[in-house]
C-alpha positions as CSV (number, residue, x, y, z in Angstrom):
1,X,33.6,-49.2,-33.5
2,X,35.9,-48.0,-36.8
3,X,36.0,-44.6,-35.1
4,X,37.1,-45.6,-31.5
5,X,39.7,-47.9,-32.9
6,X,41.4,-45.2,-35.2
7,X,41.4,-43.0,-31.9
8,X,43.0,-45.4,-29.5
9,X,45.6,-46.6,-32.1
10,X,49.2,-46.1,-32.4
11,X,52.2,-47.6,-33.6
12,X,53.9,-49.9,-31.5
13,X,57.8,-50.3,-31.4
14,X,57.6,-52.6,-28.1
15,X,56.4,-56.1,-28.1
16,X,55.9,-59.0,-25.1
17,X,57.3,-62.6,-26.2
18,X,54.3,-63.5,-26.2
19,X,53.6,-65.5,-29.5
20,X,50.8,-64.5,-31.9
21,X,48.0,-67.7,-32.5
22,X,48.1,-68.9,-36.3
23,X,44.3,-67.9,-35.7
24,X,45.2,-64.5,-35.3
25,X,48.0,-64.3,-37.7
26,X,45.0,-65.9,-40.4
27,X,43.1,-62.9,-38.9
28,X,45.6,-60.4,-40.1
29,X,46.1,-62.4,-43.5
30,X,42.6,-62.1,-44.0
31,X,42.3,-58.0,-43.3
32,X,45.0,-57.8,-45.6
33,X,43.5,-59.5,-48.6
34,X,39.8,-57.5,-48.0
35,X,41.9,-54.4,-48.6
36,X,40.5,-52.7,-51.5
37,X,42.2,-52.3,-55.2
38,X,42.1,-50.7,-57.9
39,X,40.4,-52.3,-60.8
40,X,40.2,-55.2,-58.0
41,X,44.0,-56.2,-59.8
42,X,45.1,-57.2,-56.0
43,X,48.7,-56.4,-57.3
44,X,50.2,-56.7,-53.3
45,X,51.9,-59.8,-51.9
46,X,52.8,-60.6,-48.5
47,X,55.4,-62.4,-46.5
48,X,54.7,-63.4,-43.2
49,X,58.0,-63.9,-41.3
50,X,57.7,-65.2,-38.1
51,X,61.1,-67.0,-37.7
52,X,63.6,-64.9,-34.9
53,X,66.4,-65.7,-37.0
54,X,64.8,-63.9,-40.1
55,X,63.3,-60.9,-38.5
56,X,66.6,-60.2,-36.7
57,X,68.0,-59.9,-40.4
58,X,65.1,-57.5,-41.4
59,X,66.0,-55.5,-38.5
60,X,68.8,-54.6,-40.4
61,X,67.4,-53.7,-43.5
62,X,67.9,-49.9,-43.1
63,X,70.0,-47.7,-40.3
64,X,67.2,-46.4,-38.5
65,X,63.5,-47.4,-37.9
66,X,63.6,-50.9,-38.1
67,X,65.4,-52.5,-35.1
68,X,62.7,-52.9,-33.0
69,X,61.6,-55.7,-35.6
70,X,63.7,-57.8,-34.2
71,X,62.1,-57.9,-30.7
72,X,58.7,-58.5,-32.5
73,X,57.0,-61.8,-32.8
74,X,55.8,-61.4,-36.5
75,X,56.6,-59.3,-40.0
76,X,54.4,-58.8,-42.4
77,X,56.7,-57.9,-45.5
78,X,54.1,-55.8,-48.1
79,X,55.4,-55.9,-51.4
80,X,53.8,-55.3,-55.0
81,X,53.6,-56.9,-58.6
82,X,54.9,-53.5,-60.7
83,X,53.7,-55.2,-63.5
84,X,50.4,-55.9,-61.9
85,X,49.4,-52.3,-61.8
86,X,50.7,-48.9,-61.8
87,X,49.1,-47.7,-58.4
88,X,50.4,-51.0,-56.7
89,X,51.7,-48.2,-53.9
90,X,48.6,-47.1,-53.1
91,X,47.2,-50.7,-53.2
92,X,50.0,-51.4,-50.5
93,X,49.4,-48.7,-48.5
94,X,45.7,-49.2,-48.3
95,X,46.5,-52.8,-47.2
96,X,49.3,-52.2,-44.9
97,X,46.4,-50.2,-43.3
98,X,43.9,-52.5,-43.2
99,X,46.7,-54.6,-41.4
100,X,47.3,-51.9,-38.7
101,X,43.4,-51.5,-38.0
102,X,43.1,-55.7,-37.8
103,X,45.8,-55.9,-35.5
104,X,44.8,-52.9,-33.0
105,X,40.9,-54.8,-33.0
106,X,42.7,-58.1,-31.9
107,X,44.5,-56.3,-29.2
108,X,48.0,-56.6,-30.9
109,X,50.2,-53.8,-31.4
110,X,52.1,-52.8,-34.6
111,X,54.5,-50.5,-36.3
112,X,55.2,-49.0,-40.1
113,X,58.7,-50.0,-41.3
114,X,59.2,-48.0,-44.9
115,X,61.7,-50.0,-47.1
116,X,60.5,-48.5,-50.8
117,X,63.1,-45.5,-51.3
118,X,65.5,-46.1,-48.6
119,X,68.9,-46.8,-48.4
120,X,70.8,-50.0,-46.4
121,X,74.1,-48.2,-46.7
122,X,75.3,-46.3,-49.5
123,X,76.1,-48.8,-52.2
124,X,72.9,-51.0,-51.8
125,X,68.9,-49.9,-50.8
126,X,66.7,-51.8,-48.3
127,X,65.1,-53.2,-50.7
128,X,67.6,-54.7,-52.7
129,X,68.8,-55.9,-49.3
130,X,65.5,-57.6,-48.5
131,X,64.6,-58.8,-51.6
132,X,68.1,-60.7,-51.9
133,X,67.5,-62.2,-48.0
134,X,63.8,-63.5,-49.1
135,X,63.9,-64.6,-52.6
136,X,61.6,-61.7,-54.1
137,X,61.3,-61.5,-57.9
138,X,62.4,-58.5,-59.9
139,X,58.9,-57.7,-61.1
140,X,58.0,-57.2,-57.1
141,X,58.7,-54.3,-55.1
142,X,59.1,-53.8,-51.3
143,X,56.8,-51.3,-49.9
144,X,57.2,-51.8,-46.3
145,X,57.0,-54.2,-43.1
146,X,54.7,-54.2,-40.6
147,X,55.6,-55.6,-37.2
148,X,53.3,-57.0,-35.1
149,X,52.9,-58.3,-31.9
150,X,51.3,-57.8,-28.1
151,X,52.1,-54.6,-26.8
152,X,54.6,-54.3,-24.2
153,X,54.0,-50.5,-24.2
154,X,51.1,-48.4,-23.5
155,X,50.1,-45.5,-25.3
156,X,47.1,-43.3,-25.0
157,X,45.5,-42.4,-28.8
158,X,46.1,-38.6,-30.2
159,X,43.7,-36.3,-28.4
160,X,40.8,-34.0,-30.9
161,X,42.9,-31.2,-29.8
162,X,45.9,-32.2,-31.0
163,X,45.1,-32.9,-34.8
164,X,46.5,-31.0,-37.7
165,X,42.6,-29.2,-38.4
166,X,44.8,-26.4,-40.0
167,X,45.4,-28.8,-43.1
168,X,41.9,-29.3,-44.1
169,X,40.2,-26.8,-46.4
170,X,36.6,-26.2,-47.9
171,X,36.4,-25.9,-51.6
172,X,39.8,-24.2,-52.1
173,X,43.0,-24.8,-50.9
174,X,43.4,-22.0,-47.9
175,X,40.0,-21.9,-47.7
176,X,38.7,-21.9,-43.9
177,X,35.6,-23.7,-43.0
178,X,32.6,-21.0,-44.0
């Protein structure tokens, strides 16, 4: 089953009004906090914004790549204790995928909004921005958002021919398969 859904999924930037069921949203939640960790130090936090008013406001976090937020039903915001540990991005990114795979299995859709190392405008990052609009402590970091909701797109998952097999090496880098 892990296989088929990493070959039907892809990131959704179109969502129905259809509202997502706390059940579901516990669902996701859940994924989220099964995501491994290193040394198990569980250094991400989320924010789960499902208010209109507040996602159209993340929308606007950055110029580009984040608009469609405001047309989905529910944010996760995935942010990390810096003081907590010192791979807290990778800890995010693990569970910002976990996320991803959850909400493709419940028949949602969702889509990867970066925020760590981008820039609102030029005198103030997307991150400063967000972490001003939702209260977020010093010591925390933005990684990302992740919107969610039903599709109201179809897409058809990346065919075996398509992937990048010219990026995988045996034993050496630039080393073929034998």
């Amino acid at each position: 089953m892990f296989l088929k859904q990493i070959q039907t999924r892809r990131s959704i930037r179109k969502f129905s009004n259809q509202p997502i069921e706390k059940e579901t949203i516990d669902r996701l939640i859940e994924a989220a906090l099964r995501a491994p960790s290193s040394r198990d130090f569980r250094p991400w936090r989320f924010i789960v914004v499902d208010q209109s008013n507040l996602l159209a406001k993340l929308a606007d976090a950055k110029p580009h790549g984040a608009s469609f937020l405001k047309n989905a039903p529910l944010g996760i915001v995935v942010c990390g204790d810096t003081d907590a540990s010192d791979v807290w991005v990778e800890d995010c990114a693990i569970a910002s995928t976990f996320i991803h795979l959850a909400a493709h299995d419940l028949g949602l859709g969702s889509c990867w909004i970066q925020i760590r190392k981008r820039d609102r405008s030029p005198d103030k990052t997307a991150e400063a921005y967000i972490k001003d609009l939702l209260d977020i402590p010093d010591h925390t970091a933005v990684e990302s958002i992740i919107a969610v909701g039903y599709p109201d797109e179809t897409k058809s998952g990346h065919s075996k021919d398509s992937l990048a097999y010219d990026k995988v090496f045996f034993n050496h880098f630039g080393k073929a398969r034998p």
